[in-house]
N, C-alpha and C positions, 0 to 999 in steps of 0.2 A: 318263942315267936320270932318273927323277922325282925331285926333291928338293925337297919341300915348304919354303917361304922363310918361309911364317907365314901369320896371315889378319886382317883388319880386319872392319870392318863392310861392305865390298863386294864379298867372295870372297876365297880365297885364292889366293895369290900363289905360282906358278910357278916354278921355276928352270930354263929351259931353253936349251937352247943357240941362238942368236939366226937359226942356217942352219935350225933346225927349227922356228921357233917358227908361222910363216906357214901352215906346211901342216897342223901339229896343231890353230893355231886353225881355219884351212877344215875340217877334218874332224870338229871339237866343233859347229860351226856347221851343219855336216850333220847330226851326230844330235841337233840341238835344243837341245843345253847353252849356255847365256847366257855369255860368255866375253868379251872383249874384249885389246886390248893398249896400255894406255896411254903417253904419249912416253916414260916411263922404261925401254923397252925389256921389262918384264915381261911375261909373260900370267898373267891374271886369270882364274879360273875362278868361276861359282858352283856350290857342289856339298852340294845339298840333303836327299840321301839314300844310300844305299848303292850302287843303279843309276849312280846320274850317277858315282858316283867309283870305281866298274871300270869303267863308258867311259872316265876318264881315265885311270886307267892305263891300260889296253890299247892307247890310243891313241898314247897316249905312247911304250907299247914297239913299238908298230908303229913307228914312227917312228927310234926312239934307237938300239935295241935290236940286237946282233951277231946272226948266221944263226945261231950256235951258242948264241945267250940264249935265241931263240925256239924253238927245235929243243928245248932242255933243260927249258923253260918249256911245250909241249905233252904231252911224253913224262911229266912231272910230271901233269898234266892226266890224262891216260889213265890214271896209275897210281890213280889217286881214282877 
C-alpha cells in the first residue's frame, strides 16, 4: 500500500515496494505528475493539489492492491 516516508522541499517521498516502483513511476509519468526515482531506491512524487494525490493513490492501488482491496474499494465507491 501507500505509505507516506515524509516530504522535503522536493516532493514527498514514497514507500513502495521496489518490483512496483518502475511501473507506478511509468504510469505518474503518463498522467503528467513530476515524479522521479532517485539512487536511494525511493520514488519521489510532487503533489501540488488534491488531483495530483488521488492519481497517486489510485495508482498506487492499481498497482499494490489484492482483487478483493479493489473489489471492496469500488463497491465502497457505488455506495457514495
Amino acid at each position: 500500500m501507500l505509505r507516506p516516508r515524509g516530504s522535503d522541499a522536493d516532493g514527498e517521498i514514497v514507500q513502495i515496494a521496489y518490483s512496483d516502483r518502475w511501473r507506478i513511476y511509468q504510469r505518474l509519468r503518463e498522467l503528467k505528475i513530476k515524479c522521479w526515482c532517485p539512487a536511494d531506491g525511493s520514488l519521489r512524487v510532487q503533489v501540488n493539489n488534491c488531483l495530483t494525490a488521488i492519481l497517486l493513490r489510485s495508482t498506487v492501488l492499481q498497482f499494490t492492491a489484492s482483487r478483493q482491496e479493489l473489489i471492496d474499494w469500488l463497491e465502497r465507491c457505488w455506495q457514495l
